[in-house]
DOSETOR-671432 format. One line per 4 residues: number of its first residue (from 1); their letters; for each residue x, y, z of N, C-alpha, C, O, CB. Coordinates in nm, 3 decimals, decimal comma. Glycine has a CB too. Layout:
BEGIN
NUM = a = X:Y:Z:X:Y:Z:X:Y:Z:X:Y:Z:X:Y:Z | ...
***
This chain:
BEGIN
1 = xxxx = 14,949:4,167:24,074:15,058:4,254:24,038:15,011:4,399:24,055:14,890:4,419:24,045:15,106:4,226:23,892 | 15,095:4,504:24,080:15,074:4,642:24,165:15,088:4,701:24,029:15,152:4,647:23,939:15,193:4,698:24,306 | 15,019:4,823:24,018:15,052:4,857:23,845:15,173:4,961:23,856:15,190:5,033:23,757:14,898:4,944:23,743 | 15,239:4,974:23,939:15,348:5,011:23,961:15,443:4,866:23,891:15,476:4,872:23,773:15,355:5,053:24,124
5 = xxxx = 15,475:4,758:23,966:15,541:4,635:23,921:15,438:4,632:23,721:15,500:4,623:23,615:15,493:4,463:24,079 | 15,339:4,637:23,728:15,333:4,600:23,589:15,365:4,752:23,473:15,352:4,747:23,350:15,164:4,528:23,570 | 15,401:4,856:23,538:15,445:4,972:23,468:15,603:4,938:23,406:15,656:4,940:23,295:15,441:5,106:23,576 | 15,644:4,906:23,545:15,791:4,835:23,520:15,816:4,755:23,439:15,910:4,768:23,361:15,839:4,772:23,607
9 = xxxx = 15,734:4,653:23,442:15,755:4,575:23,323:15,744:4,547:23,192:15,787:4,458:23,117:15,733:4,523:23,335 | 15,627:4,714:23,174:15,609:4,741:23,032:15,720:4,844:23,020:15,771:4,850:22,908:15,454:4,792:22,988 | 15,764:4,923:23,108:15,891:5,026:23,081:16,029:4,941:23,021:16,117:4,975:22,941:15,939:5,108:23,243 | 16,010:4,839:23,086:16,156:4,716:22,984:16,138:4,693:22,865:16,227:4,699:22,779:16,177:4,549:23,022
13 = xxxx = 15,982:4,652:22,840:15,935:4,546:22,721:15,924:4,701:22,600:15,911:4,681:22,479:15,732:4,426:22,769 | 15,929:4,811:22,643:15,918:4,917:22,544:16,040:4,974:22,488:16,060:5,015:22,374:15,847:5,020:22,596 | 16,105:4,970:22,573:16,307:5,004:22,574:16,385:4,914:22,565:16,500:4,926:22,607:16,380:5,059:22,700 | 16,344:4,817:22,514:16,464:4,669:22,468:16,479:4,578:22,568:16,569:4,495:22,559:16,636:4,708:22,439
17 = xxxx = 16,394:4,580:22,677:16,397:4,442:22,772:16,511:4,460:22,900:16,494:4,407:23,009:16,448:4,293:22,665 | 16,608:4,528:22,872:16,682:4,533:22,920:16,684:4,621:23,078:16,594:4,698:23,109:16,743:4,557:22,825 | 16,787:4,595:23,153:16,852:4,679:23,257:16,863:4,830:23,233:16,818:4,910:23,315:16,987:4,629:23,278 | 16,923:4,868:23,117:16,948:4,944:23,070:16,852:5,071:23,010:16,890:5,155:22,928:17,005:4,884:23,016
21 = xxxx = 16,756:5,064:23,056:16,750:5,199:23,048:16,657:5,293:23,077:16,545:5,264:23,120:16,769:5,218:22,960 | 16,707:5,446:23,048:16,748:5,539:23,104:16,639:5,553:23,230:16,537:5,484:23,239:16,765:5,650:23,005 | 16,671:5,629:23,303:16,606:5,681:23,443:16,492:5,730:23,367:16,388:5,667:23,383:16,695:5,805:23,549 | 16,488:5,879:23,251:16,407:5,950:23,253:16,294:5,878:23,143:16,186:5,928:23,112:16,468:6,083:23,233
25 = xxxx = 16,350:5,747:23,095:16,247:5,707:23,039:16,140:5,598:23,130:16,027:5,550:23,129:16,303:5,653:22,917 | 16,288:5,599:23,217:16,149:5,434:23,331:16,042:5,532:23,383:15,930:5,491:23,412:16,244:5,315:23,550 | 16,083:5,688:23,398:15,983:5,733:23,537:15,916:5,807:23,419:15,860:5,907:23,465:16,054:5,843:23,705 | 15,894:5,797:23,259:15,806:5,842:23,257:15,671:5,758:23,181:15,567:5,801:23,133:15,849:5,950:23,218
29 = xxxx = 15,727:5,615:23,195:15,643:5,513:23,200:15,567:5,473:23,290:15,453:5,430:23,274:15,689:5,434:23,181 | 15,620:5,485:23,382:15,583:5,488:23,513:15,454:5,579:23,509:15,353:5,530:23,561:15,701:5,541:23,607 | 15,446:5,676:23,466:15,339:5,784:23,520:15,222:5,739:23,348:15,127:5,804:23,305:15,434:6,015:23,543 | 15,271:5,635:23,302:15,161:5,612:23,180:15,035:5,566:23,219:15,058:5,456:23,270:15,205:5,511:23,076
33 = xxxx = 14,876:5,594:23,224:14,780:5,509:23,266:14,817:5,384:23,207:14,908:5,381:23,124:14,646:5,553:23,236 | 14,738:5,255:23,250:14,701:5,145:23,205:14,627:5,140:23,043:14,627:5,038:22,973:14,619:5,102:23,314 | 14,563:5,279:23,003:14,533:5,278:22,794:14,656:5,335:22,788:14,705:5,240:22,726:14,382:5,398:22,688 | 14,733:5,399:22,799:14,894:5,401:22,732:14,959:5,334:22,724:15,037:5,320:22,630:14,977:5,457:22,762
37 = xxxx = 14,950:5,253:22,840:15,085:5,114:22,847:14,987:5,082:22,688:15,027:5,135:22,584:15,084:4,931:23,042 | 14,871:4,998:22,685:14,789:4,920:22,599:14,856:5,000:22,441:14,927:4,941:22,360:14,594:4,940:22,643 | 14,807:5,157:22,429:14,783:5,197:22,286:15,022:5,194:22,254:15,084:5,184:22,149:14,649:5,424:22,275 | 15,057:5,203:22,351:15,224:5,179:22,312:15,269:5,035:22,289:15,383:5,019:22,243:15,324:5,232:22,437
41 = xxxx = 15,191:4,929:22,315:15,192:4,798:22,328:15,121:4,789:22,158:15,149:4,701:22,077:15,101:4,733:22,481 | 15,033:4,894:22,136:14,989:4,841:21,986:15,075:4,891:21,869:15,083:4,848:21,753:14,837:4,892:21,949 | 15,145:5,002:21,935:15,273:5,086:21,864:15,366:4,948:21,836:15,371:4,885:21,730:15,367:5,225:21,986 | 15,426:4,924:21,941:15,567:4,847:21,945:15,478:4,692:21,833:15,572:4,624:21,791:15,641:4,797:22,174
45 = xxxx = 15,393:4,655:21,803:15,327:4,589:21,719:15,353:4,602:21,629:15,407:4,514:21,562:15,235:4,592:21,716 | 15,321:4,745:21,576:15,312:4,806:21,453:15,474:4,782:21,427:15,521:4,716:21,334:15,246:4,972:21,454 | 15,530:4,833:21,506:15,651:4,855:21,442:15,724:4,723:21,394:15,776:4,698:21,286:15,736:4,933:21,533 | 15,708:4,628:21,537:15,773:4,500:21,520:15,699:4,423:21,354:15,760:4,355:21,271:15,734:4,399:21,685
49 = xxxx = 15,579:4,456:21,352:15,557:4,390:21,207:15,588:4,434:21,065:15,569:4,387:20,953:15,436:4,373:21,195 | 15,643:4,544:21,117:15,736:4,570:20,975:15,860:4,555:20,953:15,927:4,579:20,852:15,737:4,684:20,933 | 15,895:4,505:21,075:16,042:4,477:21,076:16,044:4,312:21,039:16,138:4,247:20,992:16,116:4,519:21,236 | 15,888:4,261:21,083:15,921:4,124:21,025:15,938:4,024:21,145:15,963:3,905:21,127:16,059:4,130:20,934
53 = xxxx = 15,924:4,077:21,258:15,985:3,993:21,355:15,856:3,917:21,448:15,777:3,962:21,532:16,093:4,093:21,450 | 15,875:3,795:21,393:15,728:3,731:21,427:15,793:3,719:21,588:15,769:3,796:21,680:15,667:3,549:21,325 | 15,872:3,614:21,589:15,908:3,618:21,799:15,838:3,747:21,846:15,730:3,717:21,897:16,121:3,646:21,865 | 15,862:3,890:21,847:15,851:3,967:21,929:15,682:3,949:21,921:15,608:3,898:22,005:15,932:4,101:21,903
57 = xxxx = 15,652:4,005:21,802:15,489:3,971:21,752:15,416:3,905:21,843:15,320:3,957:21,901:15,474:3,882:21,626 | 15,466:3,749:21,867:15,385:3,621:21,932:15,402:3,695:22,053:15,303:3,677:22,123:15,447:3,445:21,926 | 15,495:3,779:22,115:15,530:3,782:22,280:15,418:3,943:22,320:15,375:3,974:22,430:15,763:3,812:22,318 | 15,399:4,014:22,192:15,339:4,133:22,213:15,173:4,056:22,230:15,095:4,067:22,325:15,373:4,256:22,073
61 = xxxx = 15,161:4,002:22,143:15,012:3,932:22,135:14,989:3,847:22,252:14,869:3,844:22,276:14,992:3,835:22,003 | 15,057:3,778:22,334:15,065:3,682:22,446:15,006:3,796:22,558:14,913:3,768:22,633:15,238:3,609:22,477 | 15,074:3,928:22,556:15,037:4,014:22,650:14,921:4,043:22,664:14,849:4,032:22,763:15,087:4,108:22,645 | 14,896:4,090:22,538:14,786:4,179:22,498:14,664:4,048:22,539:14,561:4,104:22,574:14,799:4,245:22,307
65 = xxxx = 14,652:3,930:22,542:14,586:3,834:22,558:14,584:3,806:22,733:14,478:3,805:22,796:14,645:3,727:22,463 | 14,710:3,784:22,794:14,686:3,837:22,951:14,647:3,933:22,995:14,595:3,927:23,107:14,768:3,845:23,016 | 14,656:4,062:22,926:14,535:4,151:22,985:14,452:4,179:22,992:14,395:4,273:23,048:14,518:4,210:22,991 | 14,422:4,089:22,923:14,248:4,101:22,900:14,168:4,053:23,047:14,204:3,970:23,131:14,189:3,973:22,755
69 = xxxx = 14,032:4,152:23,043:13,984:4,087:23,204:13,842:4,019:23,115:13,761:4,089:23,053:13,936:4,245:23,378 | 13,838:3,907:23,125:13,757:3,850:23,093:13,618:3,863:23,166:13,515:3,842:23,102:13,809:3,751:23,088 | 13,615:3,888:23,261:13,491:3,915:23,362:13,386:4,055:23,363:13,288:4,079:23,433:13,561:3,915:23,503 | 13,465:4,148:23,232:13,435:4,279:23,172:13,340:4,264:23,101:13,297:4,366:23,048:13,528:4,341:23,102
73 = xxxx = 13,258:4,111:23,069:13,118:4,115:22,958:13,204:4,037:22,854:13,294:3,955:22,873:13,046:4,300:22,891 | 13,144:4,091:22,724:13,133:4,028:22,600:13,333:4,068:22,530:13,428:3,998:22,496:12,962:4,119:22,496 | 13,309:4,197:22,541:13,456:4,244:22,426:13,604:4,204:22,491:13,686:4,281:22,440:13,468:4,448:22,400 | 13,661:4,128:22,570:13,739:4,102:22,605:13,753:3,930:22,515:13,843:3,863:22,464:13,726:4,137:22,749
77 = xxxx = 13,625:3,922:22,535:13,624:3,741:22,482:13,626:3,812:22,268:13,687:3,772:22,169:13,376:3,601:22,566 | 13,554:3,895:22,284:13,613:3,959:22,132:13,783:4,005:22,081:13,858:3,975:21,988:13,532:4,105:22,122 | 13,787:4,081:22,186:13,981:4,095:22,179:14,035:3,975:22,137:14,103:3,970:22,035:14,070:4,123:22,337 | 14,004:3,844:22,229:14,113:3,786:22,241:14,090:3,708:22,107:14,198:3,675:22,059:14,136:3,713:22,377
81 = xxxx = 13,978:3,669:22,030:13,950:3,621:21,912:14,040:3,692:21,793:14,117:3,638:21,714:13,803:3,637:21,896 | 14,014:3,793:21,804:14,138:3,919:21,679:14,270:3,880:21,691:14,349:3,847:21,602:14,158:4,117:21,729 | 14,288:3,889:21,850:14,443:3,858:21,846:14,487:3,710:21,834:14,607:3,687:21,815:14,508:3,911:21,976 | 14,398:3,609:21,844:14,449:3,498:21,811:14,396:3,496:21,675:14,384:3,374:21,665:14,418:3,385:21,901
85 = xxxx = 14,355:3,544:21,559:14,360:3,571:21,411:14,515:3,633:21,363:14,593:3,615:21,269:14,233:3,686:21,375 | 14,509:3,704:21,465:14,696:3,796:21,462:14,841:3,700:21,459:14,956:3,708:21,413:14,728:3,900:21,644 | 14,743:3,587:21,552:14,838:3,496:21,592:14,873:3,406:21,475:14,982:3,371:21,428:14,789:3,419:21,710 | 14,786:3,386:21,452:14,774:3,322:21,250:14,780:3,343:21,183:14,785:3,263:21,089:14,714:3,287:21,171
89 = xxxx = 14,789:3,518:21,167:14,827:3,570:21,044:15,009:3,578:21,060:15,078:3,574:20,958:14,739:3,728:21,019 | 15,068:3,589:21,189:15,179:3,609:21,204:15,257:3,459:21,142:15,353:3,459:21,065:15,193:3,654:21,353 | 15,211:3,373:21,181:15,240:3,217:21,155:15,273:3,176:21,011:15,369:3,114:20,966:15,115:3,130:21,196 | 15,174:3,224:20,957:15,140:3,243:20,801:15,227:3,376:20,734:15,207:3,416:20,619:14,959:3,273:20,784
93 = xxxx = 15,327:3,439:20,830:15,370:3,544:20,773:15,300:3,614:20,687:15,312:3,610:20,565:15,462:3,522:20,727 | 15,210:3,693:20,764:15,108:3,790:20,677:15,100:3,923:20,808:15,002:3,975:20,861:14,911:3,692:20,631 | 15,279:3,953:20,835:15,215:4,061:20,873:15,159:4,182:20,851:15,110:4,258:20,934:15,250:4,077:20,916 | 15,170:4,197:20,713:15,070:4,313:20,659:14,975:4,299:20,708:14,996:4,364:20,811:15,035:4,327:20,529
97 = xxxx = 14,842:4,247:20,721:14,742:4,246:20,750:14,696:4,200:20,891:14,583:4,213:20,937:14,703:4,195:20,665 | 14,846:4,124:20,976:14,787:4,159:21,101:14,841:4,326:21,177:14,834:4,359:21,295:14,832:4,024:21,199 | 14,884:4,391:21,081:14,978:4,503:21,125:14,807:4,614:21,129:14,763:4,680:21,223:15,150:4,552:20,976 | 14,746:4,593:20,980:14,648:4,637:21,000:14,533:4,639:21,056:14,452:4,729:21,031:14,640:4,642:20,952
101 = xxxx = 14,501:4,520:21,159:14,406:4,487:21,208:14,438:4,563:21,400:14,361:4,608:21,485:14,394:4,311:21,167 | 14,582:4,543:21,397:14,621:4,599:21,516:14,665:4,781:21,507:14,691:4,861:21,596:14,748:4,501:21,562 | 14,658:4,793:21,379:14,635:4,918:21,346:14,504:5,000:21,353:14,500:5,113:21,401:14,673:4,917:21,238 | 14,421:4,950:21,313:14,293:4,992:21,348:14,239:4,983:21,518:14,201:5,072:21,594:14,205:4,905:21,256
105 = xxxx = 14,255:4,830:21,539:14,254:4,889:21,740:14,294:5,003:21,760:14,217:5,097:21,776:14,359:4,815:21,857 | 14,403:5,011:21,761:14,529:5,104:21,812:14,446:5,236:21,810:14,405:5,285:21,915:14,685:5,108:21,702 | 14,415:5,313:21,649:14,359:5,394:21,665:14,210:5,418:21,739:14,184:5,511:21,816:14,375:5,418:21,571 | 14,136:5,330:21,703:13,967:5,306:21,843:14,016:5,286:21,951:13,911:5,265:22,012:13,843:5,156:21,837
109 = xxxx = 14,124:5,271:22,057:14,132:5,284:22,124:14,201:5,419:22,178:14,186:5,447:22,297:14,147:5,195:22,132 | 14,269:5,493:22,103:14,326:5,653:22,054:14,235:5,724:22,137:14,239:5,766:22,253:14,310:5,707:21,873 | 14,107:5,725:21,993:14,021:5,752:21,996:13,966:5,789:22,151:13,960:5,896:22,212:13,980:5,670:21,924 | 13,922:5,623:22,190:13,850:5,593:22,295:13,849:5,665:22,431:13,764:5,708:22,508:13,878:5,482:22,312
113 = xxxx = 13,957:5,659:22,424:14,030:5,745:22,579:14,114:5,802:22,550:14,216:5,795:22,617:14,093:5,676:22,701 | 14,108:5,894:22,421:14,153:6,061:22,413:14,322:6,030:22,421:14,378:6,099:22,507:14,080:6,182:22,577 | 14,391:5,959:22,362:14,507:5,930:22,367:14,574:6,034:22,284:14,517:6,082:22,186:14,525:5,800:22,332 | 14,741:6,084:22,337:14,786:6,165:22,212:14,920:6,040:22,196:14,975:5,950:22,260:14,837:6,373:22,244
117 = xx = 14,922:6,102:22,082:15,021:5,972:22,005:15,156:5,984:22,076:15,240:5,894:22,069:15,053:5,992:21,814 | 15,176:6,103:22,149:15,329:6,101:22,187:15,326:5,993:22,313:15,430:5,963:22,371:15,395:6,270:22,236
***
């Protein structure tokens, strides 16, 4: 996949999935590196777990688990361990505490590569 086609497809999954919308928000997804798509992917987390909504939860975590490049060493095979804890805490309806565990990524990865929150 061209990270053009996978920009696109995080520009849907961030704006309601849909057809719909706007021009000036697809093209400025479009111009997001690959740690923005990631640290807005830990946003839309955050948010979805306070709203309670395990579906979206399981489908944000499914991602976050395909992107991982496993062939990167050790911390990818670490990622995907957290997020399948996420996956169990969501199950168990405890998203408080997977809200916080993807809360803390979120910010080390901020951090990491100098992210601004907008």
């Amino acid at each position: 996949m061209t990270m053009v086609a996978a920009q696109q497809i995080a520009a849907r999954k961030m704006y309601g999935g849909g057809s719909n919308i706007p021009g000036y928000l697809e093209q400025e997804v479009l111009l997001w590196s690959p740690e923005k798509i990631t640290l807005k992917t830990f946003d839309l987390f955050i948010v979805s777990a306070k709203r309670r909504d395990a579906r979206r939860l399981n489908k944000i975590l499914a991602e976050l688990m395909g992107a991982l490049n496993y062939d990167a060493g050790d911390l990818p095979h670490r990622l995907n361990r957290i997020y399948e804890y996420c996956q169990r805490c969501v199950a168990h309806q405890r998203y408080d505490e997977a809200a916080q565990i993807i809360t803390e990524l979120r910010d080390t990865w901020e951090q990491t590569f100098n992210l601004s929150a907008s």
